[in-house]
C-alpha positions in Angstrom: -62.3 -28.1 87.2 -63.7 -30.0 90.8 -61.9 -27.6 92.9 -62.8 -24.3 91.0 -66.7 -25.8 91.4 -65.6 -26.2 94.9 -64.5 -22.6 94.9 -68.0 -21.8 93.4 -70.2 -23.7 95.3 -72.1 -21.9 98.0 -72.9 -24.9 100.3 -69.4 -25.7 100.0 -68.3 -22.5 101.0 -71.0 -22.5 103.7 -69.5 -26.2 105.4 -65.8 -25.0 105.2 -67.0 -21.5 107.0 -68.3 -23.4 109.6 -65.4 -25.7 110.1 -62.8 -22.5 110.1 -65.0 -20.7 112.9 -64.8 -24.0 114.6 -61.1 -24.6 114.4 -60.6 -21.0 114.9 -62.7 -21.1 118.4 -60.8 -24.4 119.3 -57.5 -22.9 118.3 -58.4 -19.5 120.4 -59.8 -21.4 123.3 -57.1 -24.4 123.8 -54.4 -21.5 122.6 -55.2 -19.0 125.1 -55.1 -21.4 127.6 -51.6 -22.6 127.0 -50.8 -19.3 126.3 -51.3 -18.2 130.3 -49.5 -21.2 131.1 -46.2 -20.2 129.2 -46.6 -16.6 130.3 -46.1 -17.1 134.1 -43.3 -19.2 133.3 -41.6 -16.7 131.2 -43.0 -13.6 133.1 -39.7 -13.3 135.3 -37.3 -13.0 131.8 -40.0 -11.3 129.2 -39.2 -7.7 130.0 -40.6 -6.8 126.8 -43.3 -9.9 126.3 -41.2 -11.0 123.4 -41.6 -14.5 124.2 -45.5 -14.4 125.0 -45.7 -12.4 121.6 -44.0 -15.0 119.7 -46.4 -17.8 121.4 -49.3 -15.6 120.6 -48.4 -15.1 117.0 -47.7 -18.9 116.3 -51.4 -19.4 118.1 -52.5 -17.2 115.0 -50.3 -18.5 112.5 -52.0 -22.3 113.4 -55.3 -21.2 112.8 -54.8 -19.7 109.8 -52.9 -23.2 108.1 -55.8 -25.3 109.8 -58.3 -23.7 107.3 -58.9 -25.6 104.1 -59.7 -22.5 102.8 -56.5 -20.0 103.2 -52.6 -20.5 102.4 -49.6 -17.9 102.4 -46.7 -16.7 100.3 -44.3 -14.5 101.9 -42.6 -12.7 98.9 -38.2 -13.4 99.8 -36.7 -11.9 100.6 -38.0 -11.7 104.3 -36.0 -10.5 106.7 -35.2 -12.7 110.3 -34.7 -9.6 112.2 -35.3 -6.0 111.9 -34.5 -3.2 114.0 -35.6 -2.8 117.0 -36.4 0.8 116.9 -38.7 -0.1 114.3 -42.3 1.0 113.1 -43.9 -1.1 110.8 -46.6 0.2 108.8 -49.3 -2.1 106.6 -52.5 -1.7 104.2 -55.2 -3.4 106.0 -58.1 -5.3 104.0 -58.9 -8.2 106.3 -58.8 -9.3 109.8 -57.2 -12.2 108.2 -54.5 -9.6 107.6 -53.0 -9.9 110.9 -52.9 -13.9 110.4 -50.9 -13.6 108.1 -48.9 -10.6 109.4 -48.4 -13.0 112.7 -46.1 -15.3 110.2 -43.4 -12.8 110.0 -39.8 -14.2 111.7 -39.9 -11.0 113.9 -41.8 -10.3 117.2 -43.8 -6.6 117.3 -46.1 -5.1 119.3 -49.6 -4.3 117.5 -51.9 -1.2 117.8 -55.3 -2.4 117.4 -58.5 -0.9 118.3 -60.2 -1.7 121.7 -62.8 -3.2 121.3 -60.8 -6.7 119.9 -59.3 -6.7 123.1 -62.9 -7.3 124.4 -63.2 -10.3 122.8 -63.4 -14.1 124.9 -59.3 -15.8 124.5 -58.3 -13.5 121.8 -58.7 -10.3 123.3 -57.2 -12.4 126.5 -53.9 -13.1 125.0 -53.7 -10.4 123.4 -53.6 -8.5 127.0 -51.4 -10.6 127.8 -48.7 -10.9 124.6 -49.1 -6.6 125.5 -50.8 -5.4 122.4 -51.8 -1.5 122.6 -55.4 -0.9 122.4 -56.6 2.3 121.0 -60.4 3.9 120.7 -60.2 5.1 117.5 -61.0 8.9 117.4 -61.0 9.8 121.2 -57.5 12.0 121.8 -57.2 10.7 125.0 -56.7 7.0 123.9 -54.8 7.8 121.0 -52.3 10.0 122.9 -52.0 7.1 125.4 -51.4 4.7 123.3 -48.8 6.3 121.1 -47.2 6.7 124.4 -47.0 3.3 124.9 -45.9 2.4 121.6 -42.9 4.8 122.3 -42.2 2.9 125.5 -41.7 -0.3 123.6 -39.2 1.4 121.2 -37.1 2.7 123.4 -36.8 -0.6 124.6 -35.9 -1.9 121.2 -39.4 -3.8 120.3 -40.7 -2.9 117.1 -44.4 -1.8 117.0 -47.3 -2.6 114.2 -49.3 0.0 113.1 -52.4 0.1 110.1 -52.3 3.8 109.5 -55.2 3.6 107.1 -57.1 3.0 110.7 -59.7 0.7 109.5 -59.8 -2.0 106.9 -60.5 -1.1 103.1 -63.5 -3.1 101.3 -61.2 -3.1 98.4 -57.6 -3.2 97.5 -57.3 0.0 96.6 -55.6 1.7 99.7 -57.3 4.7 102.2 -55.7 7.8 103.3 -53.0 7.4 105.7 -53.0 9.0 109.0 -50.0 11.0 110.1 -49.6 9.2 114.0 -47.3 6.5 112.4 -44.8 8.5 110.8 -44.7 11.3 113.9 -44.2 8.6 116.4 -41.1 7.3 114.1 -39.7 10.5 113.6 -40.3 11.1 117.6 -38.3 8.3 118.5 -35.2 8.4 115.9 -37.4 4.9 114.7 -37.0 3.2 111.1 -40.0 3.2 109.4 -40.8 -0.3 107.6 -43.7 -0.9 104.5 -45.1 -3.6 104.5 -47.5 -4.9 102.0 -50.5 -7.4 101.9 -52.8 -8.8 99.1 -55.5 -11.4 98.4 -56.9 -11.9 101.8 -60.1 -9.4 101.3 -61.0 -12.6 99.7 -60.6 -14.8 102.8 -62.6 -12.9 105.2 -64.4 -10.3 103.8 -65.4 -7.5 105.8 -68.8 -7.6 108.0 -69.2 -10.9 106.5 -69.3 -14.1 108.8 -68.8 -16.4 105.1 -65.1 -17.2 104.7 -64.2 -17.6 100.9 -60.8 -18.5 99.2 -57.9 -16.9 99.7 -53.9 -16.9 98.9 -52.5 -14.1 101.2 -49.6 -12.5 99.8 -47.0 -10.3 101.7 -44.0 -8.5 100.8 -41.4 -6.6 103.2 -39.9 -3.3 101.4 -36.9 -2.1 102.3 -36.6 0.4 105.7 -37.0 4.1 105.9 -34.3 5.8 108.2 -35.8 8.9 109.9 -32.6 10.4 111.6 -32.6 14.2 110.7 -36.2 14.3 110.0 -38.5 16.7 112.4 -42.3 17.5 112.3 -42.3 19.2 109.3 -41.3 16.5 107.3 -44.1 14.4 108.7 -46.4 14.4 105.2 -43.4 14.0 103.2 -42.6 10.6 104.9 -46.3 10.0 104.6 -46.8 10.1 101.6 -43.6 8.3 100.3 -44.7 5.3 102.5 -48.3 5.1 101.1 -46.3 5.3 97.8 -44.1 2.9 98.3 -46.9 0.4 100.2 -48.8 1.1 96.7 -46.5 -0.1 94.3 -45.8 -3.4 96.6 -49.8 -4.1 96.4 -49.4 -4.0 92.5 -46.2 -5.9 92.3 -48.3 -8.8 94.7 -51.8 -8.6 94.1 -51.2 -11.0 90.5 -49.4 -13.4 92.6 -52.8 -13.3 95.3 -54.9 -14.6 92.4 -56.3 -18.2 93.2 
């Protein structure tokens, strides 16, 4: 009963907000710091920045836990490793999604749209773990960035992509955009689901209030794409989305605070 008035109390909400933006800033700030440190030192053996994108994720990973406010369940089994050829696609609800996404046992490299990579330590480290930054709708940018997301599977580093392109206000997922599932087929690349639920709760979107949240995610199994050409594109699309769909269902109870 206390901690579901807690839950419901708006000047408690209002004081835990706070404190998360604050351990969040400290987290970002004292992180990103550290983070440049270990970066030159590794520089000479990170061909691929899989060691500064491992630092980078656990950053995230701490900031998320320091919150009174969030938890996680990763649904088993998870797998340690995937393939490195390997394009991982997710609904998207949340910037908390990536928080929790950054828990996974696997380093990948992360599409995400430009202007984050603006932003004072995170955008930083993000630079510098060699995230791909994209402005959404301009060709130019989107063609260059598939290109680099190509780059890093032919060098056997997985890549993260949202192919709904922008968060949902809801559960319920968006249309999916086709560059995902080209890009796999391109490159010979698995395609792997991955599904997320509960944390449109945790940070709602265009709202600075933080709110309860148990963040749910479940791996599904991989897609091969060997034989598959251009024309089989929408098929793959839409057996993803359908796939990602039924995971949300399966989760979303088990998101419920």
């Amino acid at each position: 009963m206390l901690q579901q008035f807690w839950r419901r109390s708006p000047s408690v909400v209002t004081l835990l907000s706070l404190w998360t933006w604050f351990e969040i800033g400290c987290v970002c700030i004292f992180g990103c710091i550290a983070h440049w440190f270990f970066c030159a030192l590794v520089w000479p053996v990170d061909r691929n920045r899989r060691l500064a994108g491992r630092f980078y994720r656990r950053i995230a990973t701490t900031a998320m836990r320091l919150s009174p406010m969030w938890s996680a369940h990763y649904v088993a089994p998870i797998p340690k490793q995937i393939a490195g050829r390997t394009v991982v696609v997710s609904n998207h609800v949340s910037h908390l999604d990536s928080f929790l996404l950054a828990g996974l046992p696997w380093e990948m490299k992360w599409l995400g749209k430009r202007s984050l990579f603006n932003i004072p330590f995170v955008g930083w480290s993000m630079w510098l773990t060699g995230d791909i930054p994209v402005v959404r709708g301009t060709g130019a940018s989107i063609g260059q960035a598939m290109r680099r997301c190509g780059d890093y599977l032919r060098h056997d580093m997985p890549v993260c992509i949202f192919p709904e392109g922008t968060r949902s206000r809801t559960q319920a997922l968006l249309p999916f955009k086709d560059g995902a599932f080209r890009l796999a087929i391109a490159h010979g690349a698995d395609i792997l689901p991955v599904a997320v639920a509960g944390t449109q709760r945790g940070l709602p979107k265009h709202s600075w209030r933080f709110g309860f949240s148990r963040g749910v995610v479940k791996v599904g199994a991989p897609i091969a794409t060997a034989g598959l050409g251009p024309t089989d594109v929408i098929a793959l699309r839409d057996r993803v989305r359908a796939d990602i769909a039924a995971m949300v269902a399966e989760i979303e109870p088990l998101s419920r605070l």
